[in-house]
C-alpha positions as CSV (number, residue, x, y, z in Angstrom):
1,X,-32.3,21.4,25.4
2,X,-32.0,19.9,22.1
3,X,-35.1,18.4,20.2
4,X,-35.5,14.1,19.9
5,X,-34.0,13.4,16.7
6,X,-32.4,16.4,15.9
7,X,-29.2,16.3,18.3
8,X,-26.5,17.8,16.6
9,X,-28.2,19.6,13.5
10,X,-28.3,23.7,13.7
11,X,-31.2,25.1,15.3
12,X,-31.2,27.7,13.0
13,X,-30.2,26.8,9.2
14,X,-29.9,30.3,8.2
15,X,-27.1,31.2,11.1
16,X,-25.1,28.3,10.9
17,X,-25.1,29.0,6.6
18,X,-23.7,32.4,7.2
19,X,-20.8,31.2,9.7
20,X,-20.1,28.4,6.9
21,X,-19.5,31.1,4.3
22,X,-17.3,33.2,6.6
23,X,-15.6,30.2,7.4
24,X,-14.8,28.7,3.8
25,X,-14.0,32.8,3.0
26,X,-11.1,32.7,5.6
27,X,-9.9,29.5,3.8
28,X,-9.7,30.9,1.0
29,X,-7.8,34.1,1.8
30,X,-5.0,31.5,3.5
31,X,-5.4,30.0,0.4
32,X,-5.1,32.8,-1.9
33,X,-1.6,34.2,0.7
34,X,-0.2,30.7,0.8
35,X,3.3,32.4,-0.5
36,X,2.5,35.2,2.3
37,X,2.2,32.5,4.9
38,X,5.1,30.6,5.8
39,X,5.6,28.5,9.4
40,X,6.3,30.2,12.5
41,X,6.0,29.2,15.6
42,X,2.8,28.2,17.9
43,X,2.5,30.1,21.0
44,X,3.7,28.5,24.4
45,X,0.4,28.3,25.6
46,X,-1.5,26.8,23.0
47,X,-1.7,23.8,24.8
48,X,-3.7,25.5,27.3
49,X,-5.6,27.6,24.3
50,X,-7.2,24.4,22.9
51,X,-7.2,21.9,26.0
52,X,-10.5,20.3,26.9
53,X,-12.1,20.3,30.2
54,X,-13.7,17.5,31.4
55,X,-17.2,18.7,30.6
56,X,-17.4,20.7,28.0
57,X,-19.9,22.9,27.2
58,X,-21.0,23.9,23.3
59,X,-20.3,26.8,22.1
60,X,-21.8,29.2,19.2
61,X,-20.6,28.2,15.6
62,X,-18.9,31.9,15.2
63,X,-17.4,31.4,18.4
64,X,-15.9,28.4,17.5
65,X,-15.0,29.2,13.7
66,X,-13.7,31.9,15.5
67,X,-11.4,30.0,17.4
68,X,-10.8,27.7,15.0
69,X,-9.5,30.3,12.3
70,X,-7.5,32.5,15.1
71,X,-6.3,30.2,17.4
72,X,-5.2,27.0,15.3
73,X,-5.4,27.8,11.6
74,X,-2.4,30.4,11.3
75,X,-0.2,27.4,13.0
76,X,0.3,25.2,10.7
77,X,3.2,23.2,9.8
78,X,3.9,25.4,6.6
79,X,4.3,23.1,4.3
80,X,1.9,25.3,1.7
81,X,4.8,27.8,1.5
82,X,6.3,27.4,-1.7
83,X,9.9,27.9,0.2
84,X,9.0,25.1,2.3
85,X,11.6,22.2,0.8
86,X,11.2,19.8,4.0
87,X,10.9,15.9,4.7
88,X,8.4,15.6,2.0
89,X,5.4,17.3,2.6
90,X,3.0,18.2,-0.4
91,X,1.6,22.0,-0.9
92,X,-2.2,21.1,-1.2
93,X,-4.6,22.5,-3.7
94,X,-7.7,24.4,-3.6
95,X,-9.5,21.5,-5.3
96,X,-8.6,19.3,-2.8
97,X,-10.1,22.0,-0.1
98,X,-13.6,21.5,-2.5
99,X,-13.5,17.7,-2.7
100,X,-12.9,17.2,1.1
101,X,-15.9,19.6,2.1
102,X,-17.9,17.5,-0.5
103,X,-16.7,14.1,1.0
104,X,-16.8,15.0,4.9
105,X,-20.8,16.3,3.4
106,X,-21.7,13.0,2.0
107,X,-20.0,11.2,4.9
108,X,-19.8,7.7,3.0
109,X,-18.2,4.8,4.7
110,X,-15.8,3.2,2.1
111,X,-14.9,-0.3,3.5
112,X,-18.2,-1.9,1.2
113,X,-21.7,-1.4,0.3
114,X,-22.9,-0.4,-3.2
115,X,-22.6,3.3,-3.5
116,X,-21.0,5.8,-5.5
117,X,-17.8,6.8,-3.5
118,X,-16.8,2.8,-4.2
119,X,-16.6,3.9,-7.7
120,X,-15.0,7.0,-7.4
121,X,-12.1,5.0,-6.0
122,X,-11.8,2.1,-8.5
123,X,-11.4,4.7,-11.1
124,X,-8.9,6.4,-9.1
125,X,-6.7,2.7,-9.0
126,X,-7.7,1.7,-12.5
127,X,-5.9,5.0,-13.3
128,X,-3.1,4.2,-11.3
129,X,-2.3,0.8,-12.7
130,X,-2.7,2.3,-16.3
131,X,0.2,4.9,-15.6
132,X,2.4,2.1,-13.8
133,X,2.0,0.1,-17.1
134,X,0.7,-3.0,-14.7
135,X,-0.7,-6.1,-16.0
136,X,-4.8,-6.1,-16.3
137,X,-4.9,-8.5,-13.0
138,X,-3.7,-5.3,-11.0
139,X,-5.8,-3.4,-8.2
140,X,-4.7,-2.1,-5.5
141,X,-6.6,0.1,-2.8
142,X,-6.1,3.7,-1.3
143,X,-4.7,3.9,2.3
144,X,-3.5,6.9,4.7
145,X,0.0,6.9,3.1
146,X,2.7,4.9,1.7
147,X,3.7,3.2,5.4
148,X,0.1,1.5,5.9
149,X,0.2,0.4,2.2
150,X,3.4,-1.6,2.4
151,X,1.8,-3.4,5.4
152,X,-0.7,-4.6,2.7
153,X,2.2,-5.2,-0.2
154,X,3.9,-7.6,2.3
155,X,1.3,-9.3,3.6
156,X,0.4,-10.3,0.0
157,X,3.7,-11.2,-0.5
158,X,3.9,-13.5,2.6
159,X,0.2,-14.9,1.3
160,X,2.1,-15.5,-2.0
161,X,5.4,-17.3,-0.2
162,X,3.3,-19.4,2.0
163,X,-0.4,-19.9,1.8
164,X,-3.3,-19.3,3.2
165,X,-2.3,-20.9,6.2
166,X,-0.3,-18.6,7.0
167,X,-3.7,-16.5,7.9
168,X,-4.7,-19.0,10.7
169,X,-1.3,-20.9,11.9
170,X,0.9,-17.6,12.3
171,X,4.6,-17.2,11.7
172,X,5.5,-19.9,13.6
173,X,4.3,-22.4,11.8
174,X,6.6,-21.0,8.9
175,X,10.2,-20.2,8.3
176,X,12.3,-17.2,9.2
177,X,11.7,-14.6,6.2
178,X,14.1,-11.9,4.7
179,X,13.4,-8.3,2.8
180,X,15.9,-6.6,0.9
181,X,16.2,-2.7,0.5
182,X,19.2,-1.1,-0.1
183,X,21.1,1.1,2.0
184,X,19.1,4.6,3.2
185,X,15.7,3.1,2.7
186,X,12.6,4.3,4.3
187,X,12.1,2.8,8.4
188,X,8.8,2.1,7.4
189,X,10.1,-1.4,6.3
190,X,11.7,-1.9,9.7
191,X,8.1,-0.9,11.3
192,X,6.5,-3.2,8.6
193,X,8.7,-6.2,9.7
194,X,8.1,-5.6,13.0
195,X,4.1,-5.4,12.9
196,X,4.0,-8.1,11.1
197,X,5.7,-10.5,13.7
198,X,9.1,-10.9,12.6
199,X,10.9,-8.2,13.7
200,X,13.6,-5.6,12.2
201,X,16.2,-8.1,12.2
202,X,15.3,-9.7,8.9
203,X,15.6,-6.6,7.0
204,X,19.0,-7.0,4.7
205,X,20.9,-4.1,4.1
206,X,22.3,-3.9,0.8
207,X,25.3,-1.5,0.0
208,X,25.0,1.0,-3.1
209,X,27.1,1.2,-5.6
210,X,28.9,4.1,-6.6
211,X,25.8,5.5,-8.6
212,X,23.8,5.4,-5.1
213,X,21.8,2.1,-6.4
214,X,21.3,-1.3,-4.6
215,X,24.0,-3.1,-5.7
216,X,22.8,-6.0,-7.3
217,X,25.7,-8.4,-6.5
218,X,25.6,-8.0,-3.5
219,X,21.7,-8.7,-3.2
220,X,22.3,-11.7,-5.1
221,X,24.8,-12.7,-2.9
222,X,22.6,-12.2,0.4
223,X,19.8,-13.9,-0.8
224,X,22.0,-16.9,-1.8
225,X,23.2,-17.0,1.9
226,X,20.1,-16.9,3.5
227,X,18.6,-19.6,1.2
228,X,21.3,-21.5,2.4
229,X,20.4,-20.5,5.7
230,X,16.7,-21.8,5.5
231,X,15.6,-18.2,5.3
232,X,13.2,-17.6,2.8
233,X,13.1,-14.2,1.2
234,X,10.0,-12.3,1.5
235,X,10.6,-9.4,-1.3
236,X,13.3,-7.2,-3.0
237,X,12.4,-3.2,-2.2
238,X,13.5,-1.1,-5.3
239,X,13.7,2.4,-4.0
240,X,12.2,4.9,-6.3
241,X,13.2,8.3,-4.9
242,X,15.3,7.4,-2.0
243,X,14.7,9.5,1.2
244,X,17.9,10.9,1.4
245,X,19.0,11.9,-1.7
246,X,16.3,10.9,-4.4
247,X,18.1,8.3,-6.0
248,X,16.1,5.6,-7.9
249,X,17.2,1.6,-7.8
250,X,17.4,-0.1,-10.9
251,X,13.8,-1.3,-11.6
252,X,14.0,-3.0,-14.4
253,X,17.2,-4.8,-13.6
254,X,15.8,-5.5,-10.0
255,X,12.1,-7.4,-11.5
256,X,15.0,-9.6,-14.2
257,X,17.0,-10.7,-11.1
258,X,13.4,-11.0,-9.1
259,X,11.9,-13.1,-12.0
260,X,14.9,-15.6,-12.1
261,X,15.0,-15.8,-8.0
262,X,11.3,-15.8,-7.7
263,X,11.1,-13.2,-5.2
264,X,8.6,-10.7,-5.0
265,X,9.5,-7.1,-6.0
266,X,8.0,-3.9,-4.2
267,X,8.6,-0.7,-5.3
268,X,8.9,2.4,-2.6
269,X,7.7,5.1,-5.1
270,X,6.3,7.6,-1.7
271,X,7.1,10.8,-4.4
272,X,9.6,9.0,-6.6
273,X,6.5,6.9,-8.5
274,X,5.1,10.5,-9.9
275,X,8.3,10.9,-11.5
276,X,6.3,8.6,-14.5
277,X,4.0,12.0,-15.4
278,X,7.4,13.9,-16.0
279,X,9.2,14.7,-18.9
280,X,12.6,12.6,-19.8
281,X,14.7,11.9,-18.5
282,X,13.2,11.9,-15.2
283,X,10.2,9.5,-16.5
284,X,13.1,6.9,-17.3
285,X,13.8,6.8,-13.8
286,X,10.8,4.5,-13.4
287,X,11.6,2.5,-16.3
288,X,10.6,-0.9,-15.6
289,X,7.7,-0.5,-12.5
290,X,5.0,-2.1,-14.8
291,X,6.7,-5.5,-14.2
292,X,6.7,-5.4,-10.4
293,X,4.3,-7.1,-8.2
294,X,3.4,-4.3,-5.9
295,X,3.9,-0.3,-5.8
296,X,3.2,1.9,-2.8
297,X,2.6,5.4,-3.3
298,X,1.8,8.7,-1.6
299,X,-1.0,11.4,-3.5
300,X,0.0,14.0,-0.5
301,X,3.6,14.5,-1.4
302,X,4.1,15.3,-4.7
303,X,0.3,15.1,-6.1
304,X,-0.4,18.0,-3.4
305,X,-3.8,16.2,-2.8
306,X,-4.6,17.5,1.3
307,X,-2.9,14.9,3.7
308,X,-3.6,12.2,3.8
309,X,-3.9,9.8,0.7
310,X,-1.6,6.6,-0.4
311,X,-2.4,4.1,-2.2
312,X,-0.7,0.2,-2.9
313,X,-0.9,-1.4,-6.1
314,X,-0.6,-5.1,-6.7
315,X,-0.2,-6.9,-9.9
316,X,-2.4,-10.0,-8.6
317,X,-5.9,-9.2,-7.9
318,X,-7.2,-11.7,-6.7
319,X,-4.2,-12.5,-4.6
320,X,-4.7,-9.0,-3.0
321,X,-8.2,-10.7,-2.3
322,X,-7.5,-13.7,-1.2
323,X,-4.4,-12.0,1.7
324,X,-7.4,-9.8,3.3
325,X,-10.7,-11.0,2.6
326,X,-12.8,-11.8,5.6
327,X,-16.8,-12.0,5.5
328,X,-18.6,-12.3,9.0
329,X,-22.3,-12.9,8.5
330,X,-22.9,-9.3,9.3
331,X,-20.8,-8.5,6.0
332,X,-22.5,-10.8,3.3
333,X,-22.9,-9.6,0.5
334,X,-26.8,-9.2,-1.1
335,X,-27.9,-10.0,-4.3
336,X,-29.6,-6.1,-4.7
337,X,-29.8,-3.1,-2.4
338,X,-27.0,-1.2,-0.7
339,X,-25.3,-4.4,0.6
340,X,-24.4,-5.7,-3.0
341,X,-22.4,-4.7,-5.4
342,X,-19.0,-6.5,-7.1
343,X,-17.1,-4.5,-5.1
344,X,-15.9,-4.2,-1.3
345,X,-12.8,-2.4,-0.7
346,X,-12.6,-4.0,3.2
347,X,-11.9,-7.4,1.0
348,X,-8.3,-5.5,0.3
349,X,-6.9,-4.0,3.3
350,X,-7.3,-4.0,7.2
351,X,-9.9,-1.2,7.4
352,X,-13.6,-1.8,7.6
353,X,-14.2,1.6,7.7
354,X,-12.8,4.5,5.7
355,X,-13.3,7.6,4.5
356,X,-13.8,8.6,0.7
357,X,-10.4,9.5,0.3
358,X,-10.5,9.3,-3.4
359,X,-13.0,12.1,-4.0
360,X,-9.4,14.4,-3.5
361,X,-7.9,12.5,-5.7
362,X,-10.5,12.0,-8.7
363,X,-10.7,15.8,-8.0
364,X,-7.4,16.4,-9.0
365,X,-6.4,14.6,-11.4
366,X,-10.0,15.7,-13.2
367,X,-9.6,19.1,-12.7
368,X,-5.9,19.8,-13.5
369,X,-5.3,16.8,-15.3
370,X,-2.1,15.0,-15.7
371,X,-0.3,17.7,-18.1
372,X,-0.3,20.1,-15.8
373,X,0.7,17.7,-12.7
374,X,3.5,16.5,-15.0
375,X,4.6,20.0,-15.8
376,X,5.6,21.0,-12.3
377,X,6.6,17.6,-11.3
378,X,9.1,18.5,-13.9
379,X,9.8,22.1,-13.0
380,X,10.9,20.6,-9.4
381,X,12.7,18.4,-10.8
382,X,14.7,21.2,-12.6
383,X,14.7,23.3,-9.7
384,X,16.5,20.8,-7.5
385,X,19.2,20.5,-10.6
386,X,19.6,24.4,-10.3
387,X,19.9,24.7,-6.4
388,X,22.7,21.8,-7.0
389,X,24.3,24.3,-9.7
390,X,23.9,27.0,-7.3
391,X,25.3,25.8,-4.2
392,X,28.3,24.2,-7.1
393,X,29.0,27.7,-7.7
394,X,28.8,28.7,-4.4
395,X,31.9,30.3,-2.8
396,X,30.6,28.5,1.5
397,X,28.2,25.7,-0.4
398,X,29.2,22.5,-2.0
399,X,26.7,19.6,-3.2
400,X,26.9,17.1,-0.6
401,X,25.4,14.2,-3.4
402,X,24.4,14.4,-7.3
403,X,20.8,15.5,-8.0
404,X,18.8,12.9,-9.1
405,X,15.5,13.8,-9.1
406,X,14.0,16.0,-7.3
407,X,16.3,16.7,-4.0
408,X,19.2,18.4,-3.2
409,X,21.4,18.5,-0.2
410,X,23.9,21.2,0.4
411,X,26.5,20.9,2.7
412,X,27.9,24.2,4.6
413,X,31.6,24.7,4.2
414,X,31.5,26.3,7.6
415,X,28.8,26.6,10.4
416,X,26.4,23.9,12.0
417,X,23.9,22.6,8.9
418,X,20.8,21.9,11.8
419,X,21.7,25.4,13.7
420,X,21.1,27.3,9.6
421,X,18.5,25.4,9.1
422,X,16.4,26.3,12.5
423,X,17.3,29.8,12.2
424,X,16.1,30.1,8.4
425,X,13.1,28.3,9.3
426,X,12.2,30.8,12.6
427,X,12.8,33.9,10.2
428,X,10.3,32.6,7.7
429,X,12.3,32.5,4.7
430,X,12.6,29.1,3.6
431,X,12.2,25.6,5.2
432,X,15.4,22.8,5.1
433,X,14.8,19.4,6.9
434,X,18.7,18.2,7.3
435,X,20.4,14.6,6.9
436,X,23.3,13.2,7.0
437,X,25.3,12.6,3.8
438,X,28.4,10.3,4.1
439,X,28.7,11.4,8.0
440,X,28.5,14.8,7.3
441,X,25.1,16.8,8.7
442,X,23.6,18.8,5.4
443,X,20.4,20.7,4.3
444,X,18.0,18.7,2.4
445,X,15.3,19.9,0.2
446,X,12.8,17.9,-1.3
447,X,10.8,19.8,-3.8
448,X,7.0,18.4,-4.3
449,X,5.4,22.4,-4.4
450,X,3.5,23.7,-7.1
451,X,3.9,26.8,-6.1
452,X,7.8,27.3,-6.3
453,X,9.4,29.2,-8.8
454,X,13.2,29.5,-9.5
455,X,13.7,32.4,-7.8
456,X,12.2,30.7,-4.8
457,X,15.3,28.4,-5.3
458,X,17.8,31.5,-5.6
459,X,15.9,33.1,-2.6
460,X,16.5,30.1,-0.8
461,X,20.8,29.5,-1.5
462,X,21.0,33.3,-1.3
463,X,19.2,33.0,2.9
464,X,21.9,29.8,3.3
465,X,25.0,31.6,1.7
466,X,24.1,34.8,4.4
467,X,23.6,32.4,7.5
468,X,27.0,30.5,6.4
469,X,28.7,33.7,6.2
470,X,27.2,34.8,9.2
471,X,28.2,31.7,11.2
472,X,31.5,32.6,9.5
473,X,31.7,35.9,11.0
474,X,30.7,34.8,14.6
475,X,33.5,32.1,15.0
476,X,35.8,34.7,14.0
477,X,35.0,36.9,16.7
């Protein structure tokens, strides 16, 4: 039976010490093989493996380190593998190992209170708003990922279009709204529009041009209509690295046509916002984001900070403020003590409590520092321009879209795209996610690793050119 007051602490200091070191040991030697490891599949019964009775009983730390490290650890999704190219999933980083150990240690509730952790993270979106080239009125606050922040860039923008009524009367005491994001944008606008309470149907679709950018005609044209509708437009989303193919919208042209329309302008930056720590003429891609009103961004793509981390941006302070700040009586601030300070970061989002996500990401960027994250957000960028001259060459590959930025899709001459990608993924050799690129199925890669080289890429076109030919072969006979 466990002592009063000491519940869940080790009985014994010393054991549980040792079982910590083995434990961080076998971390480290998955770190240390991440190009050794790549995703294969979890056993059948896993489920059974890991299910919970209904009363449990404890068991030993080295039982269940063992457990842990046997039995879950080697079934990951991968995504540390430096041939793993899909959705968009960020390698990771043995600093960001160290800083979550240190944060899950100091335990430190994030929503308010004067502490250090709150300080940790202003730095972190001071940072941020320097690099996006925002005005000084800009904050912004970190979230789980770039979906949950633009829940927070809309609402702000609704706060802005209508008030702070708009917190107590509802959207029915308001008009029909409209957002704008060009054609292949990310659903988590459809799923923003939706929690929000007005539903997928007022997301516009606007058609590219023949440079895969929103064409801006045509937005101007849609938002005339629904003006004339009694629609009032929400925001403009510029895309910056487009889901599909890594295309970037116009930004700067976008925040001109947004300034003269008075319309909000959001920018989807996910991975394409890190582009700004790259050389030219990726870096140009961004040109413009500094005169936007708000920015969502993900640190677990292409930063490789440990999942998860995003953040939102907004050029309005206190507007950000004023669209989430609530104060029960069991929130007021003090004048001294832990319940002061200036800052609060439950006044900017819907969270009261959260987790000091921004150790991970002061960790980071203070212990690479933004050369070297700029260096290989480069090389991906040129290694996604030389899978696109590879599969070019290619004598069963053609490009199935230009390379932008920092993905490449490859479409098969011959043989099923999703059927190549499974069975390259089963043998271990390198990871495609696949799309669909003017109809046609493809392989996409999306290249946010660290750890991949250009032979990775070769390796890679060189498994897809065998399985094509193979596919080849089989049809044959």
């Amino acid at each position: 039976m466990t002592k009063e007051g000491n519940r869940l602490d080790p009985a014994n200091w010393d054991d549980y010490r040792k079982s910590m070191h083995d434990l961080l040991e076998t971390c480290l030697d998955r770190l240390s093989s991440a190009r050794d490891l790549p995703w294969h599949p979890k056993p059948d019964n896993m489920g059974d493996q890991v299910s919970l009775p209904p009363m449990i009983e404890p068991e030993s730390p080295d039982r269940l380190f063992d457990r842990i490290s046997q039995d879950i650890m080697p079934y990951a999704t991968g995504n540390t593998h430096p041939r793993f190219f899909g959705w968009v999933q960020g390698g990771g980083s043995p600093l960001g190992v160290a800083a979550e150990l240190v944060a899950a240690t100091m335990n430190s509730n994030c929503g308010g209170r004067d502490h250090g952790a709150t300080e940790v993270e202003r730095s972190v979106i001071n940072w941020l708003c320097g690099l996006a080239g925002l005005p000084e009125t800009a904050f912004g606050i970190l979230t789980s990922g770039t979906s949950h922040a633009t829940i927070l860039a809309l609402s702000a923008a609704r706060y802005r279009l209508f008030g702070p009524d708009i917190r107590t009367k509802g959207v029915k005491a308001f008009p029909d709204i409209s957002l704008y994001a060009a054609a292949g944008a990310h659903s988590c606008f459809e799923k923003a529009l939706e929690v929000l309470g007005y539903g997928s149907d007022a997301l516009r679709t606007i058609p590219l041009t023949g440079k895969g950018q929103m064409d801006l005609d045509a937005l101007q044209a849609r938002i005339a209509a629904d003006r004339a509708a009694g629609i009032a437009p929400l925001a403009v989303i510029a895309t910056a690295g487009s889901v599909n193919t890594g295309n970037f919208d116009p930004i700067a042209d976008l925040a001109d046509l947004c300034e003269a329309e008075d319309i909000w302008l959001h920018v989807d930056g996910a991975f394409g916002f890190w582009a700004l720590l790259a050389e030219a003429p990726w870096s140009d891609l961004c040109a413009g984001i500094g005169r936007v009103q708000s920015i969502a961004c993900d640190f677990h793509k292409w930063m490789s900070v440990p999942y998860d981390c995003g953040a939102c941006l907004i050029s309005d302070s206190q507007l950000h403020r004023d669209t989430f700040l609530s104060r029960p009586s069991y929130l007021e601030s003090q004048n001294s003590g832990l319940g002061g300070g200036d800052l609060w970061f439950c006044d900017y989002g819907l969270e009261l409590s959260r987790g000091f996500k921004a150790l991970k990401v002061w960790a980071t960027l203070q212990g690479y520092g933004t050369d070297a994250l700029g260096a290989y957000v480069t090389d991906n960028c040129r290694q996604a321009r030389l899978m696109g001259e590879l599969a070019t060459a290619s004598d069963v590959l053609e490009l199935a879209c230009p390379v932008v930025s920092n993905v490449c899709c490859i479409r098969p001459i011959k043989g099923d795209a999703s059927a190549i990608a499974a069975r390259l993924q089963l043998s271990g050799e390198v990871v495609f996610s696949t799309t669909r690129i003017n109809g046609e199925n493809c392989l996409r890669a999306a290249l946010v690793n660290h750890r991949t080289t250009s032979d990775d890429i070769r390796l890679a076109v060189e498994a897809v050119e065998r399985e094509v030919r193979c596919s080849s072969q089989e049809a044959k006979a």
